[in-house]
Steps between C-alpha positions, in 0.01 A plus 500: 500500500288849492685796559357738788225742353502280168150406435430076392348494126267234467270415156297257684385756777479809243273342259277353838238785480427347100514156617208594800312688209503138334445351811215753616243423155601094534247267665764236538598431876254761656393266799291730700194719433466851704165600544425903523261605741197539247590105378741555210749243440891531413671222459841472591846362548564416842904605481456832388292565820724301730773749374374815535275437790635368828105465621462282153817308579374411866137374351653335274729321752241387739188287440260736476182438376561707156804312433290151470183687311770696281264801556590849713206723552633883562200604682652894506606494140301680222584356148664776412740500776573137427592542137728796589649290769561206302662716237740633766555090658604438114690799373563696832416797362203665345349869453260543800147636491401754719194298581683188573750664699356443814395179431821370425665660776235287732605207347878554491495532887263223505724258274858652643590635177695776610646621127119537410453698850742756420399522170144566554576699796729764255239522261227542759715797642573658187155490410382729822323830410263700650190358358598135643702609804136380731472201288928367556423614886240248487618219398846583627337452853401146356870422581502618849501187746181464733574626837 
C-alpha cells in the first residue's frame, strides 16, 4: 500500500515520453490521415488522439464519415499548427511559437484539450507588451461568445 503524500514510481510511465518519440517517427499503426487546411497530410495513430482529445475520442466512437474514409480534414488548421499540435497529442509538451500560439489555443478549445488551453493561454499572457497589446485585444475578442 502507498503511504499518504508518497508519490507511485513507475519505469513504464517515466520512460513513456521516449517510447511516443519512437512512436511519433513510426509509420506502423498510424490509421488516419489529418489534412491541414492548405491540403497537407499527417498521418496518424488513432489512440494517441482518442487520448488526448475527447472531440477525437467521440469521432472516433461514432460512424462518421472520416472514420470509414480514414481521412479528417481540419478545415481551420494551418500546417504549422498541426505539426505543433501533434507534437503536443504525442509528447504533451512542446516549446510554443509565438506565431502558433493563437492557433493552437483555437484548436485546444476546439478539440477540448484543456492542458494545451492553459498552456497556450500562459504563454499568450506572458507574451503581452505594448507593441501587441491591439493585436491580443483582437483576437482575444475572437473568444467572446456571439450575443
Amino acid at each position: 500500500m502507498l503511504e499518504p503524500g508518497r508519490e507511485l514510481q513507475c519505469p513504464m510511465v517515466e520512460s513513456l515520453p521516449n517510447k511516443n518519440v519512437k512512436l511519433y517517427n513510426s509509420p506502423t499503426g498510424r490509421h488516419l490521415v489529418l489534412v491541414s487546411a492548405d491540403g497537407t497530410e499527417r498521418p496518424v495513430h488513432k489512440v494517441i488522439l482518442a487520448v488526448t482529445s475527447p472531440v477525437f475520442e467521440r469521432i472516433f466512437d461514432s460512424n462518421m464519415e472520416e472514420c470509414r474514409t480514414g481521412r479528417y480534414v481540419l478545415e481551420d488548421i494551418s500546417t504549422k499548427t498541426l505539426d505543433a499540435l501533434l507534437k503536443y497529442m504525442y509528447y504533451k509538451g512542446l516549446e510554443i511559437l509565438k506565431e502558433e500560439a493563437v492557433g493552437l489555443l483555437k484548436a485546444a478549445e476546439k478539440y477540448e484539450m484543456s492542458d494545451l488551453k492553459e498552456h497556450c493561454e500562459e504563454d499568450l499572457i506572458a507574451g503581452i507588451n505594448m507593441e501587441n497589446l491591439v493585436d491580443c485585444c483582437n483576437w482575444a475578442t475572437s473568444f467572446l461568445p456571439l450575443t
